[in-house]
PyMOL Python script that loads the backbone (N, CA, C, O; Angstrom):
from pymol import cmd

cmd.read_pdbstr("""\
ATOM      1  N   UNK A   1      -5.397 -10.008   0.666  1.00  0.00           N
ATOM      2  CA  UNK A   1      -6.298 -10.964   1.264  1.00  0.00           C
ATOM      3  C   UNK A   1      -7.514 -11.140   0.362  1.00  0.00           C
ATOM      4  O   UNK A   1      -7.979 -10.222  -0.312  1.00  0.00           O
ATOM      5  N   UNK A   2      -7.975 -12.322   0.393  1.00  0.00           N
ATOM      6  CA  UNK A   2      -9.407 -12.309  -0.705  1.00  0.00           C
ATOM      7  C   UNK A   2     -10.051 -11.675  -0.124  1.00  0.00           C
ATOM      8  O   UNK A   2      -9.892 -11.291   1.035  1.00  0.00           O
ATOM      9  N   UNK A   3     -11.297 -11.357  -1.194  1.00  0.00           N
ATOM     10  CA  UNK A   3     -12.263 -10.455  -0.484  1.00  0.00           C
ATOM     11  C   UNK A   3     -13.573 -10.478  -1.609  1.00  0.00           C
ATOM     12  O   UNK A   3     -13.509 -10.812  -2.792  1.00  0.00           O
ATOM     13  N   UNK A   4     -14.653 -10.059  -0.921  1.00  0.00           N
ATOM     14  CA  UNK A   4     -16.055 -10.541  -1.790  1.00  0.00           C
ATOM     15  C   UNK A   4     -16.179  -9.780  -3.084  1.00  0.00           C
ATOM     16  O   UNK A   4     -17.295  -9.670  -3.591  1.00  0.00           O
ATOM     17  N   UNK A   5     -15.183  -9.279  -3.624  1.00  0.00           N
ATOM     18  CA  UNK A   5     -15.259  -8.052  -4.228  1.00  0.00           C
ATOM     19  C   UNK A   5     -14.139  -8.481  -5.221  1.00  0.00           C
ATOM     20  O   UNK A   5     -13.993  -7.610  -6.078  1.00  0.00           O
ATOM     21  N   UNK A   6     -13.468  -9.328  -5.352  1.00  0.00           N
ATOM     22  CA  UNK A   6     -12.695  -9.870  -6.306  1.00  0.00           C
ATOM     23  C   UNK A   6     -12.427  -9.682  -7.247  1.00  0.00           C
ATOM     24  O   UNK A   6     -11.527  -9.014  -7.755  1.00  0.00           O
ATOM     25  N   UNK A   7     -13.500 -10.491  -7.750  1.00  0.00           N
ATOM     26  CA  UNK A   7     -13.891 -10.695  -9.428  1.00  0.00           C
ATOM     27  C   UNK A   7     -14.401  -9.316 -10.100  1.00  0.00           C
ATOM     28  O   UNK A   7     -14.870  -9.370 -11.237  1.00  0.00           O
ATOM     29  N   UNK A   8     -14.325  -8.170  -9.466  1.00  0.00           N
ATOM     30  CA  UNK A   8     -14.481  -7.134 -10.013  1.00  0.00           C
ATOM     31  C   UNK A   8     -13.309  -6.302 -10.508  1.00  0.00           C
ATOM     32  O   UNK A   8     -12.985  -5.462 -11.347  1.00  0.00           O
ATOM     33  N   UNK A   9     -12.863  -7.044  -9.479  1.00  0.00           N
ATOM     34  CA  UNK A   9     -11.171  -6.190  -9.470  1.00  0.00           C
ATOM     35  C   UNK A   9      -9.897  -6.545 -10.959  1.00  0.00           C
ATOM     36  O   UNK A   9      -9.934  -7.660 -11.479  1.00  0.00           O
ATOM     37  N   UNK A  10      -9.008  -5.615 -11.409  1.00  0.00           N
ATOM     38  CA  UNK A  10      -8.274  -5.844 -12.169  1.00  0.00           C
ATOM     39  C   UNK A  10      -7.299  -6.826 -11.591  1.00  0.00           C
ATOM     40  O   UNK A  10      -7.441  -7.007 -10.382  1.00  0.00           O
ATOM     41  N   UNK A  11      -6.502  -7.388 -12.080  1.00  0.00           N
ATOM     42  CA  UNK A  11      -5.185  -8.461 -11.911  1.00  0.00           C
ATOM     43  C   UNK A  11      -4.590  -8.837 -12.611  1.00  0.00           C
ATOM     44  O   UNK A  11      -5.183  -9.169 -13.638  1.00  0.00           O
ATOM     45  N   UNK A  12      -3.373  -9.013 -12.594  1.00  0.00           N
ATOM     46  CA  UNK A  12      -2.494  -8.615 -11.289  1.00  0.00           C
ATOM     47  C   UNK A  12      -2.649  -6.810 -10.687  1.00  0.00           C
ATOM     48  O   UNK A  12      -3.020  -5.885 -11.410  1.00  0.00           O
ATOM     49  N   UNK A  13      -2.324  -6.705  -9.470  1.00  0.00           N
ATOM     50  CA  UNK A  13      -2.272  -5.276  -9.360  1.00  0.00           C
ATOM     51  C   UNK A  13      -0.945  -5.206  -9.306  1.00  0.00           C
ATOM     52  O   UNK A  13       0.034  -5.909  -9.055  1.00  0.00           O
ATOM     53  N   UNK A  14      -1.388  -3.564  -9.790  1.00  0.00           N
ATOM     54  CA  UNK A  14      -0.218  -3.030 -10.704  1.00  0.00           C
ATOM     55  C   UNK A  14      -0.037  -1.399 -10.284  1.00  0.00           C
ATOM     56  O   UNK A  14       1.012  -0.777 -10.451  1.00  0.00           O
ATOM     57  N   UNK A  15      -1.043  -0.943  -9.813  1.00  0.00           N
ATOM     58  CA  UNK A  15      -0.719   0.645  -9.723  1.00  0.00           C
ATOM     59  C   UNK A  15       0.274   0.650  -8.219  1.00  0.00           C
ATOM     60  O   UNK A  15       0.371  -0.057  -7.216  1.00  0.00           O
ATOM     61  N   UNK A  16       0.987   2.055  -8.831  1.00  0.00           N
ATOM     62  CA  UNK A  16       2.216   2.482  -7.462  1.00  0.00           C
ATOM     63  C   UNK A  16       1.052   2.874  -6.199  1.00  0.00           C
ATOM     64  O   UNK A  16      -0.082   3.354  -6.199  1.00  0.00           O
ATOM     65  N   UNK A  17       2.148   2.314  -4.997  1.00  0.00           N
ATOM     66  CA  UNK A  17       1.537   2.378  -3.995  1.00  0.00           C
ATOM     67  C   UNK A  17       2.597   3.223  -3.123  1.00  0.00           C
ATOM     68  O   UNK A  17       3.811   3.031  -3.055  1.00  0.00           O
ATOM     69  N   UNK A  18       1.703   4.369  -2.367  1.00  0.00           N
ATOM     70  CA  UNK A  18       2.574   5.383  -1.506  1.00  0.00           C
ATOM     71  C   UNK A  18       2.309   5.097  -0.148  1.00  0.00           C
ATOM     72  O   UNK A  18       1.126   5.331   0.103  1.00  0.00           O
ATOM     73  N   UNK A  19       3.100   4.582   1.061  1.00  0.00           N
ATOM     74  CA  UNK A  19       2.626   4.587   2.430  1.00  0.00           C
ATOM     75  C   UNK A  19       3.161   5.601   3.248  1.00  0.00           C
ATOM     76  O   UNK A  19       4.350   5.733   3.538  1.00  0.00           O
ATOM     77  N   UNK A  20       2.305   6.246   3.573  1.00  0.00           N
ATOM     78  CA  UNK A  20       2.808   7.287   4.742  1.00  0.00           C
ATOM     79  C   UNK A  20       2.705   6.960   6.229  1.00  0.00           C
ATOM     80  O   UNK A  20       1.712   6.383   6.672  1.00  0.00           O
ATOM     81  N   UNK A  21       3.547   7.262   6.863  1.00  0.00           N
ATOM     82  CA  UNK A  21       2.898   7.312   8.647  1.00  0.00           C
ATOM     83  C   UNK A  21       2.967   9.006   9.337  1.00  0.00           C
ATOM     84  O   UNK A  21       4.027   9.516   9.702  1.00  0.00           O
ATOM     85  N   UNK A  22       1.988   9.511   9.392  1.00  0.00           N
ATOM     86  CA  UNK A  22       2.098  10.680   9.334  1.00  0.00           C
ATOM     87  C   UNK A  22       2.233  11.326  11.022  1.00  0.00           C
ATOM     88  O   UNK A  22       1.579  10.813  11.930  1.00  0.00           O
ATOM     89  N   UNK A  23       2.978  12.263  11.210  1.00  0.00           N
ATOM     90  CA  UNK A  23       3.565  12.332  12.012  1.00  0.00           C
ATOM     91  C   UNK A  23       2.463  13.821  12.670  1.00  0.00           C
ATOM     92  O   UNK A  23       2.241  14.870  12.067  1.00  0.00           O
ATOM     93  N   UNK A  24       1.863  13.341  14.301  1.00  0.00           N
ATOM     94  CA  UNK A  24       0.916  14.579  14.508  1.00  0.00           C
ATOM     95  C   UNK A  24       1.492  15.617  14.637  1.00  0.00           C
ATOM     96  O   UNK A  24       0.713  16.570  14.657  1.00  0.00           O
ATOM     97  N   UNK A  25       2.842  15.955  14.765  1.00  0.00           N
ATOM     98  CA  UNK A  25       3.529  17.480  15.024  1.00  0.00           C
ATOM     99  C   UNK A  25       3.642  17.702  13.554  1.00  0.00           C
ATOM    100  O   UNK A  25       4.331  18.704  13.365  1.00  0.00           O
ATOM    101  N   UNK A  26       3.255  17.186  12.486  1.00  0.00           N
ATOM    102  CA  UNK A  26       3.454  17.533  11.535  1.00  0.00           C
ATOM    103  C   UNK A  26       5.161  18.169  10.843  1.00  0.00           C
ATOM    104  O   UNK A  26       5.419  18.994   9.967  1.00  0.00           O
ATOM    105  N   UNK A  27       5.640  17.702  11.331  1.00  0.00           N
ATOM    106  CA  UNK A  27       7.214  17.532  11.142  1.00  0.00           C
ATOM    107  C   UNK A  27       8.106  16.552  10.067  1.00  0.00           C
ATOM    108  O   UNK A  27       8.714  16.698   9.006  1.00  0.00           O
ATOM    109  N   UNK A  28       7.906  15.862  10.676  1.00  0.00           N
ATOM    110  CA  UNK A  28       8.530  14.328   9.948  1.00  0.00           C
ATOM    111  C   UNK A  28       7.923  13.173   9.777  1.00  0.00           C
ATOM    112  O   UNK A  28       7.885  12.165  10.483  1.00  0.00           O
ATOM    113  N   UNK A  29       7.279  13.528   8.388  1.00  0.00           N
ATOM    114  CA  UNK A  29       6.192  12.030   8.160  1.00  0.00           C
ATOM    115  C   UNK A  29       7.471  11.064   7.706  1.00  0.00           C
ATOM    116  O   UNK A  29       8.639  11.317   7.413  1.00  0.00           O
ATOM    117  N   UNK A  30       6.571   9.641   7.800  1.00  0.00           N
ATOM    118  CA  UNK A  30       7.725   8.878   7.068  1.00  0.00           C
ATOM    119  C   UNK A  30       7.207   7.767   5.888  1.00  0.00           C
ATOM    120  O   UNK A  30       6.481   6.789   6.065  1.00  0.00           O
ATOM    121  N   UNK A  31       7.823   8.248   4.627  1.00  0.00           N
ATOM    122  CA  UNK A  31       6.931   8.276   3.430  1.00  0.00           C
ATOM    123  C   UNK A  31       7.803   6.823   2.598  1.00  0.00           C
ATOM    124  O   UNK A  31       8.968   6.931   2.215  1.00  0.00           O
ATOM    125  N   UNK A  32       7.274   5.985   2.491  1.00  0.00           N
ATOM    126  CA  UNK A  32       7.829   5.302   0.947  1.00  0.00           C
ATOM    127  C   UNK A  32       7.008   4.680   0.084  1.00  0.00           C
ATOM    128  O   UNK A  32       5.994   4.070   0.421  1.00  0.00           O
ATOM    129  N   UNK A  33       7.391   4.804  -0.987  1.00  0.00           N
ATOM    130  CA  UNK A  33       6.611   4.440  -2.239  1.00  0.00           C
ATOM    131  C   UNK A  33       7.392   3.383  -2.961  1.00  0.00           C
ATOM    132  O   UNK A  33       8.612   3.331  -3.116  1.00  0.00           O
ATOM    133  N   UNK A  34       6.363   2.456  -3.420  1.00  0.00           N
ATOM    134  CA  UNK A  34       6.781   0.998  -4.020  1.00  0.00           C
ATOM    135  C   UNK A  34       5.549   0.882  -5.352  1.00  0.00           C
ATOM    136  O   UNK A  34       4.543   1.593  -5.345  1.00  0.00           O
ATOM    137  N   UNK A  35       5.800   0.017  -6.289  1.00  0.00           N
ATOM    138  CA  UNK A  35       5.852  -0.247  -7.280  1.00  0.00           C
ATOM    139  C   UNK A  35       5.570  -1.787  -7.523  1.00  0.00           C
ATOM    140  O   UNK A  35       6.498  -2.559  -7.763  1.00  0.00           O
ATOM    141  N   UNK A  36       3.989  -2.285  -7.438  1.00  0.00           N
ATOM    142  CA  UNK A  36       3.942  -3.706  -7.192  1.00  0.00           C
ATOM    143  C   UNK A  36       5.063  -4.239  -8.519  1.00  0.00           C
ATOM    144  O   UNK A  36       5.707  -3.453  -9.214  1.00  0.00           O
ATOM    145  N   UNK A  37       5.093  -5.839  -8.656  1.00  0.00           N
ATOM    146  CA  UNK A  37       6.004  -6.416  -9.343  1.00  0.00           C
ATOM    147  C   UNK A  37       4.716  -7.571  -9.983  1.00  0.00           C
ATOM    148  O   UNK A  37       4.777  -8.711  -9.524  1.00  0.00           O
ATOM    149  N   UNK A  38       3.649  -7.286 -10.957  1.00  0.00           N
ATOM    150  CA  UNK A  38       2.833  -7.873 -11.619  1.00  0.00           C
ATOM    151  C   UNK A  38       3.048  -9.357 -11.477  1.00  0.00           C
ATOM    152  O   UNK A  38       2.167 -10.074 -11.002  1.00  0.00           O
ATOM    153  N   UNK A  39       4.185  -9.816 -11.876  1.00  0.00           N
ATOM    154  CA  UNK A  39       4.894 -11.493 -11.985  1.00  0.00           C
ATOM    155  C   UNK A  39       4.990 -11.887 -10.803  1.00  0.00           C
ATOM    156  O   UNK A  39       5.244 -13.091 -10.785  1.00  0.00           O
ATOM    157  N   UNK A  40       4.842 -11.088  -8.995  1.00  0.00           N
ATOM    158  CA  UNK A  40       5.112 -11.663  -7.897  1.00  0.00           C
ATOM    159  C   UNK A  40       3.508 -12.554  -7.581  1.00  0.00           C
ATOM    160  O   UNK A  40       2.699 -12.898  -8.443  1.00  0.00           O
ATOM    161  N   UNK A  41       3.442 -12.687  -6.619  1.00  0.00           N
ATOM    162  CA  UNK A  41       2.312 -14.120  -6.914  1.00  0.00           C
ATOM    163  C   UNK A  41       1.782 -12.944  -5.309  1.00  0.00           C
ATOM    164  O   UNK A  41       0.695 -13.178  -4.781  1.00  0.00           O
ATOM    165  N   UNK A  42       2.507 -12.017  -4.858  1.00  0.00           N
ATOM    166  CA  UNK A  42       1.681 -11.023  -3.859  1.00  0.00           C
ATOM    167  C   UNK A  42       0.277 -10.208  -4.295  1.00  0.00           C
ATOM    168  O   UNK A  42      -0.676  -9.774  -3.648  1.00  0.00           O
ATOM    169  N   UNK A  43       0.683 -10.221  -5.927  1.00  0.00           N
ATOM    170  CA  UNK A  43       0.008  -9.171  -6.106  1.00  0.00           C
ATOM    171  C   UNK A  43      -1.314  -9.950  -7.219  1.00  0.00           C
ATOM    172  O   UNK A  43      -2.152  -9.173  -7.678  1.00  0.00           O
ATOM    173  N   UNK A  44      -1.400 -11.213  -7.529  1.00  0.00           N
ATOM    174  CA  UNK A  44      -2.122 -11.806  -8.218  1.00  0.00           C
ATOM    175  C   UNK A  44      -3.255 -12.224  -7.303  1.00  0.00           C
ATOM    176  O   UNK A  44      -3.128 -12.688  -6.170  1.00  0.00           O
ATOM    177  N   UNK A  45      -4.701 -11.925  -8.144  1.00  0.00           N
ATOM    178  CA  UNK A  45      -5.912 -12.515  -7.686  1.00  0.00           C
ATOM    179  C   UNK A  45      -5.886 -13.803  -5.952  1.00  0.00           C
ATOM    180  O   UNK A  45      -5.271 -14.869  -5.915  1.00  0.00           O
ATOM    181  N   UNK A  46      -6.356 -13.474  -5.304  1.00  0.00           N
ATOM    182  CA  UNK A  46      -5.674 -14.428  -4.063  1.00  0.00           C
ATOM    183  C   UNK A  46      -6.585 -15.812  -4.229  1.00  0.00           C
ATOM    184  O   UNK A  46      -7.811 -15.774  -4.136  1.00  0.00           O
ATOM    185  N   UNK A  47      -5.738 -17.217  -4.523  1.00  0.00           N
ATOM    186  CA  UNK A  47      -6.550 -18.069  -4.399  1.00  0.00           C
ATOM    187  C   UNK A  47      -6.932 -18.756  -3.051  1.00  0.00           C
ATOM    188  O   UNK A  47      -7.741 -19.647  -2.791  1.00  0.00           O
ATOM    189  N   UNK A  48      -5.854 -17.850  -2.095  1.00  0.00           N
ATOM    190  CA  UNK A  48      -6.571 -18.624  -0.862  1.00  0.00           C
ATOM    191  C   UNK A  48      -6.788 -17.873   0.180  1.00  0.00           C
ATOM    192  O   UNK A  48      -7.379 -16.886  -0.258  1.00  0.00           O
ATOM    193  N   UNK A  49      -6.612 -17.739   1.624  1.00  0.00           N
ATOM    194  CA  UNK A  49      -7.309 -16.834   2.070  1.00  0.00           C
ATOM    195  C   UNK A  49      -6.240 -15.583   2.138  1.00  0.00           C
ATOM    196  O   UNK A  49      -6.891 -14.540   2.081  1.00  0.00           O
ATOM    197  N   UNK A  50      -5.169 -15.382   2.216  1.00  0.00           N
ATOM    198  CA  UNK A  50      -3.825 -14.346   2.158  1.00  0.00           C
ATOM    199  C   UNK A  50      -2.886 -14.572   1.219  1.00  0.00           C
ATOM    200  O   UNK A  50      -2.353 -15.679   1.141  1.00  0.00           O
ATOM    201  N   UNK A  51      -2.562 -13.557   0.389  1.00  0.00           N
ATOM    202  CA  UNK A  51      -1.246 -13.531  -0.588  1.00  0.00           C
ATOM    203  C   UNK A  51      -0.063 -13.308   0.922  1.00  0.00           C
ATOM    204  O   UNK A  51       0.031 -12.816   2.047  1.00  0.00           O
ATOM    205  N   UNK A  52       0.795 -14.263  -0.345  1.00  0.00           N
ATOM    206  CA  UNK A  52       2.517 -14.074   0.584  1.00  0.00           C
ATOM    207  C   UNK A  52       2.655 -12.141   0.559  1.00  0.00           C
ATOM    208  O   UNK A  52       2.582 -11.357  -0.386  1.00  0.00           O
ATOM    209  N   UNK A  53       2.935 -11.851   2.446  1.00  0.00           N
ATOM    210  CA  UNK A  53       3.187 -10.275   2.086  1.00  0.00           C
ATOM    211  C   UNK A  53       4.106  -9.792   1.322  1.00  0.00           C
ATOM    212  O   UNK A  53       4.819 -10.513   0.624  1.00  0.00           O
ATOM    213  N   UNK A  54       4.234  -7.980   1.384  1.00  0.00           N
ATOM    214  CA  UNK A  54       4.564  -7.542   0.483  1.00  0.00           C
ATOM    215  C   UNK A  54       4.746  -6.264   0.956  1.00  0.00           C
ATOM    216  O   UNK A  54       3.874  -5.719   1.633  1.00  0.00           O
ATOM    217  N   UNK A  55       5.516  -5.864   0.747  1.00  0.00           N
ATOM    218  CA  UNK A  55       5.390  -4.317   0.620  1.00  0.00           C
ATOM    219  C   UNK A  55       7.215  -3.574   1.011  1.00  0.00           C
ATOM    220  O   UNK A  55       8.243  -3.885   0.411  1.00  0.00           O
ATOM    221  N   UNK A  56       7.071  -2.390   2.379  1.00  0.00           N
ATOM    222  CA  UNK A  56       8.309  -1.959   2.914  1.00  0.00           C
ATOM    223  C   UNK A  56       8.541  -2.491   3.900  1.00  0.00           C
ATOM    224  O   UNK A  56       7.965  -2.130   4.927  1.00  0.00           O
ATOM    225  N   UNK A  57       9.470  -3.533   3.907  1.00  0.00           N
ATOM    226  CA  UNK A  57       9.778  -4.374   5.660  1.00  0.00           C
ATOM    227  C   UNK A  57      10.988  -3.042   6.463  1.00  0.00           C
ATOM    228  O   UNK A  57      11.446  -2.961   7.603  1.00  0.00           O
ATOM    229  N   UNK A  58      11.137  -2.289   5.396  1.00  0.00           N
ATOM    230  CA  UNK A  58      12.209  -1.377   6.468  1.00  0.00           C
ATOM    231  C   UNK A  58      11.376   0.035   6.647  1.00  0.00           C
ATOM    232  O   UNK A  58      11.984   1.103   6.705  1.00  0.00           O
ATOM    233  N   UNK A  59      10.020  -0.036   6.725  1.00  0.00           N
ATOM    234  CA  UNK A  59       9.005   1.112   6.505  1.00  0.00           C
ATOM    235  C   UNK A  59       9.864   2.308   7.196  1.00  0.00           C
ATOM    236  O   UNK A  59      10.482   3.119   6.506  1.00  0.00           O
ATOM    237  N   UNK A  60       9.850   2.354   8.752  1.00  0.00           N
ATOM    238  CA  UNK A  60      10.197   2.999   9.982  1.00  0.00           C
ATOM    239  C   UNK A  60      11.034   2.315  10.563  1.00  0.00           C
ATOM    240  O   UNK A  60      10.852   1.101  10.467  1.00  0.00           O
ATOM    241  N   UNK A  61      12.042   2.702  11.234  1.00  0.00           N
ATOM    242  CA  UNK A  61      12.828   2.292  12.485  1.00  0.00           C
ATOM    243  C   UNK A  61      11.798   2.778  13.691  1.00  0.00           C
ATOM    244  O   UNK A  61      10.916   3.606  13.914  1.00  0.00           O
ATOM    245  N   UNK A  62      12.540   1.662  14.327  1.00  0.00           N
ATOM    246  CA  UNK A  62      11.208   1.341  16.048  1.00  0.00           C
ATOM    247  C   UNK A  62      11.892   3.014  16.255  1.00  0.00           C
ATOM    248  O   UNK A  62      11.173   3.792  15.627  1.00  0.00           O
ATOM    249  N   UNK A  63      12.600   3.459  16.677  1.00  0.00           N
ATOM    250  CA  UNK A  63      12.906   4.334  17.431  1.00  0.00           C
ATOM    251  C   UNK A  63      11.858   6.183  17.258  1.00  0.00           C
ATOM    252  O   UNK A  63      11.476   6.987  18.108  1.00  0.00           O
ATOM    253  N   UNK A  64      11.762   6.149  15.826  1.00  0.00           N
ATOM    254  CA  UNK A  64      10.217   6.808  15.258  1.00  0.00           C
ATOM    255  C   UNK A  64       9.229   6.564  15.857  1.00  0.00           C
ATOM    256  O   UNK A  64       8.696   7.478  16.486  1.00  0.00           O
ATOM    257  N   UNK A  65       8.715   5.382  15.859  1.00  0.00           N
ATOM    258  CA  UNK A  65       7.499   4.991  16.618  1.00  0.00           C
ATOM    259  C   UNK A  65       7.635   4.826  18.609  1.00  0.00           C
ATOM    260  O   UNK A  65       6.874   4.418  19.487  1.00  0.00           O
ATOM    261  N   UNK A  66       9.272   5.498  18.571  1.00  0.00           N
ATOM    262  CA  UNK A  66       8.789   5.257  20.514  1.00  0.00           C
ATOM    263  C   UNK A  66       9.150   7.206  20.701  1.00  0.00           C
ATOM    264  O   UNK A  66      10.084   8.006  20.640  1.00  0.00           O
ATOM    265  N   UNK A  67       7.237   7.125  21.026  1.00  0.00           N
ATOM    266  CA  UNK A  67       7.357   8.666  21.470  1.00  0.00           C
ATOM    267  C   UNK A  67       6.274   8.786  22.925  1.00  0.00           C
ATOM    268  O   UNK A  67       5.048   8.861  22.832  1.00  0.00           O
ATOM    269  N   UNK A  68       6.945   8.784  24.072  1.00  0.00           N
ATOM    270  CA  UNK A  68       5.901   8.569  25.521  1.00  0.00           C
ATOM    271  C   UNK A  68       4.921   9.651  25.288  1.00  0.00           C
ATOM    272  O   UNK A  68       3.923   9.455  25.981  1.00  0.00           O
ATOM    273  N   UNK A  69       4.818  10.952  24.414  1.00  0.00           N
ATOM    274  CA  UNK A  69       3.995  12.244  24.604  1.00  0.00           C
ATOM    275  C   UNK A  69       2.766  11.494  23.639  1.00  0.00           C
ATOM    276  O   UNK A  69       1.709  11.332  24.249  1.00  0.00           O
ATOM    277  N   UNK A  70       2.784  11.073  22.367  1.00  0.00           N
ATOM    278  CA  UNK A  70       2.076  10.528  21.948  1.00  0.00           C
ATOM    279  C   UNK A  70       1.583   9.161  21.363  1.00  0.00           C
ATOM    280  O   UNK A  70       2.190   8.551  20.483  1.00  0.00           O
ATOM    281  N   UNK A  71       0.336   8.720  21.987  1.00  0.00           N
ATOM    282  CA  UNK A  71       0.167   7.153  21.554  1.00  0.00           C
ATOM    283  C   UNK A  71      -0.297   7.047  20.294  1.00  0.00           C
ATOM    284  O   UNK A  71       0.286   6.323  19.488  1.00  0.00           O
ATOM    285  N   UNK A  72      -1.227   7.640  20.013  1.00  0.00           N
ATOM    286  CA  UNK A  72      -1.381   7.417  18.561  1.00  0.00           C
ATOM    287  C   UNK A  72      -0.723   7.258  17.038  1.00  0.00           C
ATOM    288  O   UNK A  72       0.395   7.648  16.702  1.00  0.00           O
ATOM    289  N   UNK A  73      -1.708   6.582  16.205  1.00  0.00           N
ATOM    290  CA  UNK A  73      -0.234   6.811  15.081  1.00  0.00           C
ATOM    291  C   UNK A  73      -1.284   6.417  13.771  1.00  0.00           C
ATOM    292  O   UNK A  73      -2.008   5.423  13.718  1.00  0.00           O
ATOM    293  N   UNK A  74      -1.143   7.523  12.707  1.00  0.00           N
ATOM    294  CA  UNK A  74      -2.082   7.457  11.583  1.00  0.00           C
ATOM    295  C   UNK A  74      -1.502   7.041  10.713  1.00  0.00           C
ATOM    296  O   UNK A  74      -0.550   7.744  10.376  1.00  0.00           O
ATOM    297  N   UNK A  75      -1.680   6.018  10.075  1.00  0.00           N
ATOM    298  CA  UNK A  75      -0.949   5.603   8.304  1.00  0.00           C
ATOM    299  C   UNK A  75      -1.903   6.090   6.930  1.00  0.00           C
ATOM    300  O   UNK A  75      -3.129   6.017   7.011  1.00  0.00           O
ATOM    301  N   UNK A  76      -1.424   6.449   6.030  1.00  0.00           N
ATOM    302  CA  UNK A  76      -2.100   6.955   5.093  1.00  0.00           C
ATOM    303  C   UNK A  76      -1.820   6.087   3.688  1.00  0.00           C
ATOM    304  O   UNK A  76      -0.726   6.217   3.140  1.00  0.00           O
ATOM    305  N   UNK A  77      -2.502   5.489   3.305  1.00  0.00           N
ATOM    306  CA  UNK A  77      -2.063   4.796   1.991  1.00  0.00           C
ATOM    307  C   UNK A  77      -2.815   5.414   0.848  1.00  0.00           C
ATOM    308  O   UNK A  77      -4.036   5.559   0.781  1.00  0.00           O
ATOM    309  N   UNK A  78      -1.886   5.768  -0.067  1.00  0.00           N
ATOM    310  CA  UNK A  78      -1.918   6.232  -1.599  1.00  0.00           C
ATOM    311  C   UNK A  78      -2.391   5.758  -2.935  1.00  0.00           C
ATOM    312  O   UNK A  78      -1.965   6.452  -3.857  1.00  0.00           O
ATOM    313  N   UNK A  79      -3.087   4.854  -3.253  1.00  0.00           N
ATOM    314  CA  UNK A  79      -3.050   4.002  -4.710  1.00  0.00           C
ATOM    315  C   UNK A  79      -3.183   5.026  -5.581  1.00  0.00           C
ATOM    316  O   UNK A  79      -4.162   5.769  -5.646  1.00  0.00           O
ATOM    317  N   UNK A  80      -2.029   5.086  -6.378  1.00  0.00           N
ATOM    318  CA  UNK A  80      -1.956   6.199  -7.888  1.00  0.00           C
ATOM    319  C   UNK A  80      -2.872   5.241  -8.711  1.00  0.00           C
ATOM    320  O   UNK A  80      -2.866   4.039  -8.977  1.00  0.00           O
ATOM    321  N   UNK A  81      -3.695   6.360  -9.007  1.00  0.00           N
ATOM    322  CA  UNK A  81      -4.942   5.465 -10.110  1.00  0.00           C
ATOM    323  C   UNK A  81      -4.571   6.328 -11.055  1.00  0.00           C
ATOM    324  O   UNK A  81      -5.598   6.359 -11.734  1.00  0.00           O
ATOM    325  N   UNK A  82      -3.844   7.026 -11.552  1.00  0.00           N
ATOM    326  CA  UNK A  82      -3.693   7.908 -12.903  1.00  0.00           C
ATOM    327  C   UNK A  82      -3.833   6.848 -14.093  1.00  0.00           C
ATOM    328  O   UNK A  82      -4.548   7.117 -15.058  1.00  0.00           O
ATOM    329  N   UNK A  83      -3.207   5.758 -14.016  1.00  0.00           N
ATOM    330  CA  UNK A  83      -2.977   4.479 -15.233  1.00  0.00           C
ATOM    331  C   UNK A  83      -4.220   3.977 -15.500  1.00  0.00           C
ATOM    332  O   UNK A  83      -4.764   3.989 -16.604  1.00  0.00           O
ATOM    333  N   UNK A  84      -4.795   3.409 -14.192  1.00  0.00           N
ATOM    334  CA  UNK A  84      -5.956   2.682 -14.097  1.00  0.00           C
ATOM    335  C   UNK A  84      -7.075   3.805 -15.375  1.00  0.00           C
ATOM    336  O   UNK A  84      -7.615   3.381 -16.397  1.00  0.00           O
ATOM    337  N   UNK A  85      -7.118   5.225 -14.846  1.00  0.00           N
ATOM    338  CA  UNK A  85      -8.208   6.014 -15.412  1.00  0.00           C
ATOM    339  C   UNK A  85      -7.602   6.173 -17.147  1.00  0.00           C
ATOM    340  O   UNK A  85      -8.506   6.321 -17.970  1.00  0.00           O
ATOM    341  N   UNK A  86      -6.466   6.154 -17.584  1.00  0.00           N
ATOM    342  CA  UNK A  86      -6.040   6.470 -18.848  1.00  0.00           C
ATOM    343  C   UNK A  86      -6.402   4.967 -19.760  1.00  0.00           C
ATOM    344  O   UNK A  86      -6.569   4.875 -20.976  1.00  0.00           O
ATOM    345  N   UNK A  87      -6.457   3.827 -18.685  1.00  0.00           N
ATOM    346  CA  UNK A  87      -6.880   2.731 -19.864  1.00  0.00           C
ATOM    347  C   UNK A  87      -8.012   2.776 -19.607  1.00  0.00           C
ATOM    348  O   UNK A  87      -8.405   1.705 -20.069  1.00  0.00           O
ATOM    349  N   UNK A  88      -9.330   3.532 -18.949  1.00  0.00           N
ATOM    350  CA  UNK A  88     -10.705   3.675 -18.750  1.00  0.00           C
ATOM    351  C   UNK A  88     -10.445   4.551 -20.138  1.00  0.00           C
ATOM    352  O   UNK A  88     -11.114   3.986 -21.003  1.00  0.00           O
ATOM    353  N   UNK A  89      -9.854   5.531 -20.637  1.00  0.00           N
ATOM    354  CA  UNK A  89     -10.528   6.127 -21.569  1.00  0.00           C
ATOM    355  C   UNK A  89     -10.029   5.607 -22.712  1.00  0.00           C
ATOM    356  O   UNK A  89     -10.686   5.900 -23.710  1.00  0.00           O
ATOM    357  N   UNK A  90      -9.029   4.894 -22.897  1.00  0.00           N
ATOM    358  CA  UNK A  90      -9.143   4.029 -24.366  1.00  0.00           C
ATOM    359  C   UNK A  90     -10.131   3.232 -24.335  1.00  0.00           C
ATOM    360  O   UNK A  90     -10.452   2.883 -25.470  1.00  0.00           O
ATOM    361  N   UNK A  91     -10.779   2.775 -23.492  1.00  0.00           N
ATOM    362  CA  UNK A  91     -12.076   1.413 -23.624  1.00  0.00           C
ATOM    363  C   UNK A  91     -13.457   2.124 -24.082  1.00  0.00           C
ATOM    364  O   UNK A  91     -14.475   1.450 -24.244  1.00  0.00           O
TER     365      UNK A  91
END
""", "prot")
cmd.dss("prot")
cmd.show_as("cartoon", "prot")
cmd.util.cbc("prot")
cmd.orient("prot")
């Protein structure tokens, strides 16, 4: 989504992205990791108010998320900046 903060930002984005939904019994989180695609037009500077989405459409099956003991539900997102910081130190 655009945002006031833009033009600061690198583009296309490019670093791996990890989504977790973490599970409060601490048992069975449910984890996948994706790999933007630079050339998709999701991940380029947004010229209008939302990029076309993106990401895991098969994140979780509903049946994970139907638990009557607990309502809550925490997601944790990852951006690997290891790349980002290794071309900070060639500059």
């Amino acid at each position: 989504m655009k945002g006031e903060h833009d033009a600061l930002l690198q583009w296309p984005f490019f670093l791996p992205v990890t989504l977790k939904l973490l599970n409060q019994d601490k048992r069975r989180h449910v984890i996948q990791s994706f790999r933007p695609e630079p050339s998709s037009c999701s991940f380029q500077r947004p010229k209008y108010e939302m990029n076309v989405a993106s990401g895991c459409p098969w994140f979780a099956p509903l049946n994970v998320l139907d638990n009557p003991s607990d309502d809550t539900m925490v997601f944790k997102c990852i951006i690997d900046t290891t790349e980002l910081e290794a071309m900070d130190m060639l500059n």
